[in-house]
C-alpha positions in Angstrom: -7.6 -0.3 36.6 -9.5 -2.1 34.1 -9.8 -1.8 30.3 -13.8 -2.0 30.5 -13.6 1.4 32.9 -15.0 4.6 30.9 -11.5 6.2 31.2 -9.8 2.9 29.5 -12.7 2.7 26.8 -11.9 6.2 25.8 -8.4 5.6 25.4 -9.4 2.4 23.1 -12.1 4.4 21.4 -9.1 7.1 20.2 -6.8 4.8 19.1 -9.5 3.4 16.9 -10.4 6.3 15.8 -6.7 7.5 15.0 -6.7 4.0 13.1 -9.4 5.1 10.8 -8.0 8.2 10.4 -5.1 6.8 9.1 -6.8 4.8 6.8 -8.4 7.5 5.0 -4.8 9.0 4.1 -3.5 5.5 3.4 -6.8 5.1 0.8 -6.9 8.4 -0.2 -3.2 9.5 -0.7 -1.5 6.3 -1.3 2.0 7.4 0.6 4.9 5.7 -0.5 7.3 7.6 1.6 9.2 5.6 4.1 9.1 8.2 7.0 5.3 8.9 6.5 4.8 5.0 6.9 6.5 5.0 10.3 4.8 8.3 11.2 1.4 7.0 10.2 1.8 3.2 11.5 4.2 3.7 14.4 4.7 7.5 15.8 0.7 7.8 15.9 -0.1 4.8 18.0 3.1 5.5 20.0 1.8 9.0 20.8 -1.5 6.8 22.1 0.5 5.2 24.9 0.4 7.6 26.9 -3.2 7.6 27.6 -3.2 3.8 28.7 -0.2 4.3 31.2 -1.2 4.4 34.5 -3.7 2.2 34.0 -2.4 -1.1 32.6 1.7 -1.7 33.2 4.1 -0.4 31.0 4.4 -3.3 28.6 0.7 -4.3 28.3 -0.3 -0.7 27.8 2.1 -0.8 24.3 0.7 -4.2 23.7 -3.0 -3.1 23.8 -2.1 0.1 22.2 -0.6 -1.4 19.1 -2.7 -4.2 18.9 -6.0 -2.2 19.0 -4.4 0.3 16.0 -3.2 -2.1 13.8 -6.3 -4.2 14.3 -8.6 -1.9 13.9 -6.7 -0.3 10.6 -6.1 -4.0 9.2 -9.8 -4.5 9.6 -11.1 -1.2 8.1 -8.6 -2.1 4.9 -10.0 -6.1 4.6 -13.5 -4.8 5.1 -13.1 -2.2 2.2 -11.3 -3.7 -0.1 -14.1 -6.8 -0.1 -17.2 -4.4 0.4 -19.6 -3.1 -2.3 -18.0 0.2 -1.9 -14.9 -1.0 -3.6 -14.6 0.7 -7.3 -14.0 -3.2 -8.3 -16.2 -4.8 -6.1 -18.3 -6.2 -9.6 -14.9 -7.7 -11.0 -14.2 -11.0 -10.2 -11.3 -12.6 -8.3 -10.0 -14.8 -6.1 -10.5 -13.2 -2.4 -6.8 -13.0 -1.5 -6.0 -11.0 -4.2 -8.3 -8.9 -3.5 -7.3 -8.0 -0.2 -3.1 -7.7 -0.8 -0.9 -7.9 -3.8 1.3 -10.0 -1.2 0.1 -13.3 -2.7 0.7 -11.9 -6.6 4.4 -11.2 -5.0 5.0 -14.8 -3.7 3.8 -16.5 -6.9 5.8 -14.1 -8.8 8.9 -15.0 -6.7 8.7 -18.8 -7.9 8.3 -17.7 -11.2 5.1 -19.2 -12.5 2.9 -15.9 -12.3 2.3 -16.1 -16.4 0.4 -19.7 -16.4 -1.3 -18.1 -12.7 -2.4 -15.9 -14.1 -3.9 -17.5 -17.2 -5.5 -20.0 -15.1 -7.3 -17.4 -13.2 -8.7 -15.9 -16.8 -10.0 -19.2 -17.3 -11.6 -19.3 -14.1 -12.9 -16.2 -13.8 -13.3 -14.6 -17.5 -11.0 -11.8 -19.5 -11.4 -9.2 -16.3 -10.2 -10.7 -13.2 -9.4 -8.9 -10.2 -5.8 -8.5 -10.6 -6.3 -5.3 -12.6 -6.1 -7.5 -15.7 -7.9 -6.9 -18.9 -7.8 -9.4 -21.8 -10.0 -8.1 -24.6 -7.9 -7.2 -27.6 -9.6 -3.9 -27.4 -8.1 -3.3 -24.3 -4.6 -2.9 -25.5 -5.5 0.3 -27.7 -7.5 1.4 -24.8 -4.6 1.2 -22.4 -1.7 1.2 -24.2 -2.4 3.1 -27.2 -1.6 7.1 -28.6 -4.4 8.3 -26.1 -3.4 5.3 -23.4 -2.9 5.4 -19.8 0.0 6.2 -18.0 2.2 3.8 -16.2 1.7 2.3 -13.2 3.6 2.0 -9.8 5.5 -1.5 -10.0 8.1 0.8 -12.1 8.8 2.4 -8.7 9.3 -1.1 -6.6 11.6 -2.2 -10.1 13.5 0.3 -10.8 13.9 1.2 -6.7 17.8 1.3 -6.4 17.8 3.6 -9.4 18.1 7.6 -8.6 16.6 8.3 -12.2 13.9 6.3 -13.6 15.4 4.7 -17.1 13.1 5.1 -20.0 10.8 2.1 -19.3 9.7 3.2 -16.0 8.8 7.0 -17.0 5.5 7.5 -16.0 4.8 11.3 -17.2 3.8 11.0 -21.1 5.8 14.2 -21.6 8.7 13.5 -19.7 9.1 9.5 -21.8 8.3 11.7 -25.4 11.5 14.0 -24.3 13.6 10.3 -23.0 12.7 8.4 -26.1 14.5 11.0 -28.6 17.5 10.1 -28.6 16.4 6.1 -28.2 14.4 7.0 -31.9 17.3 8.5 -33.5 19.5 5.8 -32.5 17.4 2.9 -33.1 15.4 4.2 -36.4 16.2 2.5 -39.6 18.9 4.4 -40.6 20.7 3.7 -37.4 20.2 0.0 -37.2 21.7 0.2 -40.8 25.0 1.1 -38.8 24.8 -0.9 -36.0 25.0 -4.3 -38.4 28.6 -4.2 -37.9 28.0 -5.0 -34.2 25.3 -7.6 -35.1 27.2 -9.5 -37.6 30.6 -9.5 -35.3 29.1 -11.6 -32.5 26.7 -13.5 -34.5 30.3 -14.4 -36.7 31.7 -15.7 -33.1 29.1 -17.3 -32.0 28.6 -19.0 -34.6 32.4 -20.4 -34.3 32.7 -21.1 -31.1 29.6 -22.8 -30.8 30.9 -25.7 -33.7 34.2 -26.1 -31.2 32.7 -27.2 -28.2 33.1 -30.3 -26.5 30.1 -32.5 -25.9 26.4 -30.8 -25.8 26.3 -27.7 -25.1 23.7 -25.3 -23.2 21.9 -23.2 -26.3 19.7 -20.7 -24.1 23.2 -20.3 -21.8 25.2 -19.6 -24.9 22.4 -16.9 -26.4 22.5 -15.3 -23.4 26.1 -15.1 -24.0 25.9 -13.8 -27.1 23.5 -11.5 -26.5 24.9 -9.5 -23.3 28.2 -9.4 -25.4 26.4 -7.6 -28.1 24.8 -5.1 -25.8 27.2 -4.4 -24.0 29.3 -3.2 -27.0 26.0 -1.1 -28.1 25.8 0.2 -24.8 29.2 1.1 -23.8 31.3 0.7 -27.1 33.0 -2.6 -26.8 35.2 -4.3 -24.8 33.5 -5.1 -21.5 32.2 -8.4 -22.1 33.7 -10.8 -23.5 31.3 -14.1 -22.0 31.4 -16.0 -25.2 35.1 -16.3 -25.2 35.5 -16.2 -20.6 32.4 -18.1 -19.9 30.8 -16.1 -16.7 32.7 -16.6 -14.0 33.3 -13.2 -12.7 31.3 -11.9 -14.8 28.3 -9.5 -13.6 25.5 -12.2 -15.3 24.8 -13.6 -11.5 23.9 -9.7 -10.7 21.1 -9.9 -14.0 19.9 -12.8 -12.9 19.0 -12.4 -9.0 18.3 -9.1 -9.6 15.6 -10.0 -12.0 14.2 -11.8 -9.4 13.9 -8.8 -6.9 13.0 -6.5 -9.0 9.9 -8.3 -10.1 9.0 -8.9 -6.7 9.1 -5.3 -5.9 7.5 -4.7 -8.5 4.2 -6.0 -6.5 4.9 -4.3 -3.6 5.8 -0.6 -4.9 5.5 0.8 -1.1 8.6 -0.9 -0.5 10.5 1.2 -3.0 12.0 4.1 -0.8 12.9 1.0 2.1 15.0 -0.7 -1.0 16.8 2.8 -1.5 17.8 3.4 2.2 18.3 0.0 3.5 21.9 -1.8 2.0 20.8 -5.2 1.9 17.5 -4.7 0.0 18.0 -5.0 -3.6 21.8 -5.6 -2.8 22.2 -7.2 -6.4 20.4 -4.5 -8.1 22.8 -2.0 -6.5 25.6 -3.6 -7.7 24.6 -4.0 -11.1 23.9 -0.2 -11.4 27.2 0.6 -9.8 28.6 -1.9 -12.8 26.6 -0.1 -15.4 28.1 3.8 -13.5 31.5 2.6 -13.8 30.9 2.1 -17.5 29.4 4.7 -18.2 32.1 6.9 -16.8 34.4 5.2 -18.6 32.7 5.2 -22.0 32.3 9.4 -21.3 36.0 9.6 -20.8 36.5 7.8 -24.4 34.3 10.3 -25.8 32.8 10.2 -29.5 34.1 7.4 -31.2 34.3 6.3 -34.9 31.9 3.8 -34.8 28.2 5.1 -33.7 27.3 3.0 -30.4 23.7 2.9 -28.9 25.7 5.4 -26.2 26.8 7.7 -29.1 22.9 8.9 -29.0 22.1 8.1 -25.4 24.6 11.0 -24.8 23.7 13.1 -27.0 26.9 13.1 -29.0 25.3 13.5 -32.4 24.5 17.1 -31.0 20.9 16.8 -31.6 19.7 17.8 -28.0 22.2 19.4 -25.0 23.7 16.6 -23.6 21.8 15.2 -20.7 22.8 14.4 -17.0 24.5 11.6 -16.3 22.6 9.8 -14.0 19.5 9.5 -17.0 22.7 8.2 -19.1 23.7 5.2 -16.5 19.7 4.5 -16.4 19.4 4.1 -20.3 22.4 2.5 -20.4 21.5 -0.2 -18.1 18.0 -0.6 -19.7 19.6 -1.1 -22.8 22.1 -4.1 -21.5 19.4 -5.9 -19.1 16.6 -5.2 -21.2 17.7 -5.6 -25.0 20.0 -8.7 -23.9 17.9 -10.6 -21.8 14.5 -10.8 -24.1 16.5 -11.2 -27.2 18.2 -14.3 -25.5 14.8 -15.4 -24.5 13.4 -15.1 -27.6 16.3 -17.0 -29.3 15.9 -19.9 -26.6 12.1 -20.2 -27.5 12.8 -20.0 -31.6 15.1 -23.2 -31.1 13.6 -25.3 -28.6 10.3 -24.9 -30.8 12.0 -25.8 -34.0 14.1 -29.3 -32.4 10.5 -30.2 -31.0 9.0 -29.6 -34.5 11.6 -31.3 -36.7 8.9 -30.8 -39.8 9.0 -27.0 -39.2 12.7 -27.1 -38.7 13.1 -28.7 -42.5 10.6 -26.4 -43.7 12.6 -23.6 -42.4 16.1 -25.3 -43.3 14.9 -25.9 -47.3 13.8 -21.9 -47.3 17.5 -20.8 -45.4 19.3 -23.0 -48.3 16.8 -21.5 -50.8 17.7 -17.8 -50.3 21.4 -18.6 -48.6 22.4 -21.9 -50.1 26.1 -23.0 -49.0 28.8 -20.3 -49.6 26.3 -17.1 -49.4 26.8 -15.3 -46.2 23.8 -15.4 -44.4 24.7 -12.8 -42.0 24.2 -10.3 -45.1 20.1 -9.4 -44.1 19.6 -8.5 -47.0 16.3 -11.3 -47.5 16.2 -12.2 -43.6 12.6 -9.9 -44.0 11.5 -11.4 -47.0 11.8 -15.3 -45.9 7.9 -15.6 -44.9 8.9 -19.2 -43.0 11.9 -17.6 -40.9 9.4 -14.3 -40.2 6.7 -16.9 -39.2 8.9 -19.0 -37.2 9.6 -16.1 -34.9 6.3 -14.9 -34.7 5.0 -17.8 -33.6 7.4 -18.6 -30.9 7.0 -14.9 -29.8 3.4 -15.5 -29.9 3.3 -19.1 -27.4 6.5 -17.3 -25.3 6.3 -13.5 -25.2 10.1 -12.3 -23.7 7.6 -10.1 -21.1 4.5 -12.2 -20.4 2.7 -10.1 -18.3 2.7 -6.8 -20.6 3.2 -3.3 -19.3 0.9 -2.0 -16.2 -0.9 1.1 -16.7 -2.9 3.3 -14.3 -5.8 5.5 -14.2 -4.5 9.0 -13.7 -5.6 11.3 -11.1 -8.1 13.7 -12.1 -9.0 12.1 -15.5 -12.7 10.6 -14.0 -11.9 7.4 -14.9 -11.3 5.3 -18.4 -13.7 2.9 -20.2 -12.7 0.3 -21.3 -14.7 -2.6 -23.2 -17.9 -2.8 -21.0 -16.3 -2.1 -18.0 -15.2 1.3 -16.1 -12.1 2.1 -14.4 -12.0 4.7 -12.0 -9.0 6.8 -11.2 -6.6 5.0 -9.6 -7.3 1.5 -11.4 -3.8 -0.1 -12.3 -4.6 -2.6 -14.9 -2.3 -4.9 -17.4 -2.6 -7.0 -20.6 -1.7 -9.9 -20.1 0.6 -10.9 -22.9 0.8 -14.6 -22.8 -2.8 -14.9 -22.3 -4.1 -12.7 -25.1 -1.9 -14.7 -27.6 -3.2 -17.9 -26.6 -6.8 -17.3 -26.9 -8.6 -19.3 -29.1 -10.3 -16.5 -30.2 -7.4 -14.9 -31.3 -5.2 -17.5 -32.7 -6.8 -21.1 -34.0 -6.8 -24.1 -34.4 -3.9 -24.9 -32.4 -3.9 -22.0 -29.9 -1.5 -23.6 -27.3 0.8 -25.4 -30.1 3.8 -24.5 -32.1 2.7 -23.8 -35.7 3.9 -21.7 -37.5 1.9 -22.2 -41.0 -0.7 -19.9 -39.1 0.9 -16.9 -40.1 1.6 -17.5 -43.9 -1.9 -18.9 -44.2 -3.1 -15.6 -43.0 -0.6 -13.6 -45.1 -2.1 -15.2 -48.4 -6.2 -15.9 -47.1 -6.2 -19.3 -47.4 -8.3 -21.9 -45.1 -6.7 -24.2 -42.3 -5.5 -27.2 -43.7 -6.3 -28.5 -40.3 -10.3 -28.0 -41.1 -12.4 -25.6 -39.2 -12.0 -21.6 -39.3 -8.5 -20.1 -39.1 -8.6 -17.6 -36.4 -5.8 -15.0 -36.8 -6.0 -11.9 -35.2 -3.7 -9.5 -35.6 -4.3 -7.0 -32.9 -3.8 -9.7 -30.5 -0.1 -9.8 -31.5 1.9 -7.5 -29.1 5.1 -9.4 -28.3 7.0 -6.1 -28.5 4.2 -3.6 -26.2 1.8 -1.8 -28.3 1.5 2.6 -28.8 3.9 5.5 -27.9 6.0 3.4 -24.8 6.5 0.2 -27.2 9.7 -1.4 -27.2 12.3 1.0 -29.0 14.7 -1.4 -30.0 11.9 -3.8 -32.5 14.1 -3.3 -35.1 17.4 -3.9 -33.7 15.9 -7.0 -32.0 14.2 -8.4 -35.3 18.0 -8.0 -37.3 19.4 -10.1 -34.2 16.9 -12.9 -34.5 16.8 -13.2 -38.3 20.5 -12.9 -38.5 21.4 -15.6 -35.8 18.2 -18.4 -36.7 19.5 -17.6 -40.1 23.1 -17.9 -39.8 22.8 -21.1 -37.3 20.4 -23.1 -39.7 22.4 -22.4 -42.7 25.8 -23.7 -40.7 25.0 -26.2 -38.3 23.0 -29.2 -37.0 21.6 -29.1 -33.7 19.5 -32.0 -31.7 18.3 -32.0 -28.6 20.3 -34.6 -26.8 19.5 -38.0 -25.8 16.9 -38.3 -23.1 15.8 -34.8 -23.4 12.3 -34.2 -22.4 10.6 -31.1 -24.3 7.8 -30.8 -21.4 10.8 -30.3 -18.9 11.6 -26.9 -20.8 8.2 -25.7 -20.7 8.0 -26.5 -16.9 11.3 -25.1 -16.3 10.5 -21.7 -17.9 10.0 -18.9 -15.1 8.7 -15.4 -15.6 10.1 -12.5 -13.9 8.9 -10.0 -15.5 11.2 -11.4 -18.2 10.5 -15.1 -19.7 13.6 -16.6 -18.4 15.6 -19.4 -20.5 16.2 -23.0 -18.9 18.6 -24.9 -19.9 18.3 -26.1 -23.8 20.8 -28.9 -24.0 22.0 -30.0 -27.6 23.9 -31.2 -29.6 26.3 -29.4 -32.6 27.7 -30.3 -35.4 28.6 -28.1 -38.4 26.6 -28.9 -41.5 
């Protein structure tokens, strides 16, 4: 029997039909359910087979049965999403991105997605269809007190997770009640106590650096320094020791290729529950949780301790709230290790590779260390690292050109809100837009002369009003400075970050001479860097030698 006989066009009719069906639920409900994706993309068209049998063979009545489903529903989603019935159809955009994230996922997996992305801002204008917004008004808009809530790629990164850790809370109620004890332990008061930490590893970095043998790897040895520290705020000492062991053995290889995948799911959200079920997905991310569990459990058996660790308030052992579940523990825990090591590092990395490319900055900064720490003050002692405008500057600005998260935090259009303007434009519900971080703080009309250059005069000619030296209008705005997130969900751990910078830029200017070494290339760097989700740090080598 043949396919163009009524009975046959029926059967082809209904499993189009079923295929628009399904994409109604897809568009409307957004599933992300595993089993509703094989129920809705294999069990219906299988339960279609039947009314093909007996009219083609077994195997080409499956083959025209899944072909004419998926088809027809791959069609009815590519002529949607690029139709004029599309809530973005007026936004601009490259026509693969609009029809699948896919694409955003394989630039993000070779780690290039921040200059991407600023290229298609420069293409297309600040809104491109991405769900990207770049007007400095967007960020109060979408991040701030009244802000949106966050969006799915917290589901595809934090996928091998059973609770979400404080980053990836969507429910504005739910973060407020998470970020307590992450406010009590990381106000001012607390970071007061925590110095002790700070100033132990800076001390041994700061040694063991002087004793190495030949150049050495800078970015390699801040990421060192900084999971060390972390790990003895998180967990109360003792389980990393990679300045002293190097990290062989060590669970850095899990950070870094689990970086990787979680970034990547964090474009495809959907894939979240699959990551969870299946063993091999995410296998690295797995491993590093079950790390950060065995730690955990270890730093509960050890109880309160006399020295107040980040996990001292985590667990509620101050007694300010009941003491919460352990799972939410293991996910703070691990936040605090991956997430307060990793940008710090990068930040560090950026600071130094900047100042060796900029010898006049780094003598400017150099002559103002020796001015409030000359030779035979500690200089781990903060007590002027926030009132040295050139080392505050130098930061800023490297913050500014490399933000440690480039592409800022996605937010979402909640359901049943009608929608959220924003600038000129209006999102309707369901809308998952970002700022883009490394964008924003390179726009000339935020930051000029010298937008896309190291130069960090900017910021103490804007402190005191006075004109460019370079000639034409010095451009400084502000608001268009967000290297640490922006509102209620901003990074908790500014302040403890800000003591670790000042301290070690400090500390490593007063004490030693670095240079990059021969034949180093400072373009090479800049090509090397790679963004997932976190600006990674290539390889800085230098040269030490104690002052």
């Amino acid at each position: 029997m043949l396919l163009s006989e009524p009975s046959a066009r029926h059967a082809l009719f209904a499993a189009s039909l079923s295929a628009l069906l399904v994409h109604y639920i897809f568009n409307r409900y957004e599933p992300q359910q595993a089993r509703i994706h094989i129920t809705l993309l294999v069990l219906v068209p299988a339960s279609l087979f039947a009314l093909f049998l007996g009219r083609l063979p077994v195997v080409n009545a499956a083959l025209v049965t899944f072909t004419a489903y998926w088809a027809t529903l791959a069609t009815l989603v590519a002529l949607y999403r690029l139709s004029p019935w599309h809530p973005l159809s007026r936004q601009p955009g490259p026509l693969f991105l609009r029809l699948s994230k896919l694409s955003m996922a394989w630039v993000s997996r070779g780690g290039k997605r921040h200059l991407y992305t600023q290229e298609l801002h420069r293409r297309y204008g600040d809104v491109v269809r991405v769900g990207v917004d770049q007007q400095p008004s967007a960020i109060q808009t979408l991040l701030g007190t009244a802000g949106l809530h966050k969006g799915p790629q917290w589901d595809g990164r934090v996928a091998t997770q059973s609770v979400a850790p404080l980053i990836a809370i969507k429910d504005p109620k739910e973060h407020l009640r998470r970020r307590k004890p992450w406010n009590r332990a990381l106000s001012v008061a607390s970071v007061k106590d925590f110095e002790p930490f700070v100033t132990h590893r800076a001390q041994q970095l700061l040694k063991v650096l002087p004793e190495q043998h030949g150049p050495v790897n800078l970015a390699q040895w801040f990421s060192w320094f900084t999971y060390d520290l972390m790990s003895d705020m998180a967990f109360g000492g003792g389980s990393s020791e990679m300045m002293l062991n190097g990290d062989d053995g060590s669970v850095w290889p899990l950070l870094e290729v689990g970086l990787v995948n979680s970034d990547t799911f964090g474009h495809l959200p959907w894939l979240a529950d699959y990551t969870r079920s299946i063993p091999f997905l995410g296998a690295k991310m797995k491993q590093m949780r079950a790390y950060c569990i065995d730690r955990t459990q270890q730093r509960v058996m050890l109880g309160s301790t006399t020295r107040k660790d980040l996990f001292y308030y985590l667990n509620n052992e101050d007694g300010a709230e009941p003491t919460p579940p352990l799972p939410e523990v293991v996910a703070d825990g691990t936040l605090a290790i991956v997430a307060g090591a990793d940008t710090t590092s990068s930040v560090l990395s950026s600071v130094f590779f900047c100042l060796l490319s900029h010898p006049e900055s780094y003598s400017r900064l150099r002559a103002e260390v020796d001015r409030y720490y000359p030779r035979g003050e500690d200089p781990f002692n903060p007590r002027h690292h926030g009132d040295m405008p050139y080392l505050n500057a130098a930061i800023n600005e490297a913050m500014r050109l490399f933000p440690p998260i480039s592409d800022g935090s996605q937010r979402v259009v909640p359901a049943g809100s009608g929608g959220r303007v924003v600038g000129n434009d209006f999102l309707p519900e369901g809308t998952v837009s970002t700022v883009h971080t490394y964008t924003i703080q390179r726009d000339p009309r935020n930051f000029s002369p010298l937008p896309d250059e190291f130069w960090p005069e900017r910021w103490i000619h804007a402190a005191s009003g006075e004109p460019s030296p370079l000639g034409g209008k010095l451009i400084h705005n502000a608001a268009a400075f967000f290297p640490f997130s922006f509102g209620p969900a901003n990074c908790a751990g500014k302040g403890l970050a800000l003591l670790e910078m000042r301290m070690v830029v400090c500390a490593v200017v007063q004490k030693l001479e670095l240079a990059f070494v021969d034949g180093f290339e400072p373009s090479a760097y800049e090509d090397a860097l790679r963004d997932y989700f976190i600006l990674t740090r290539p390889p800085l080598p230098v040269v030490v030698r104690e002052r």
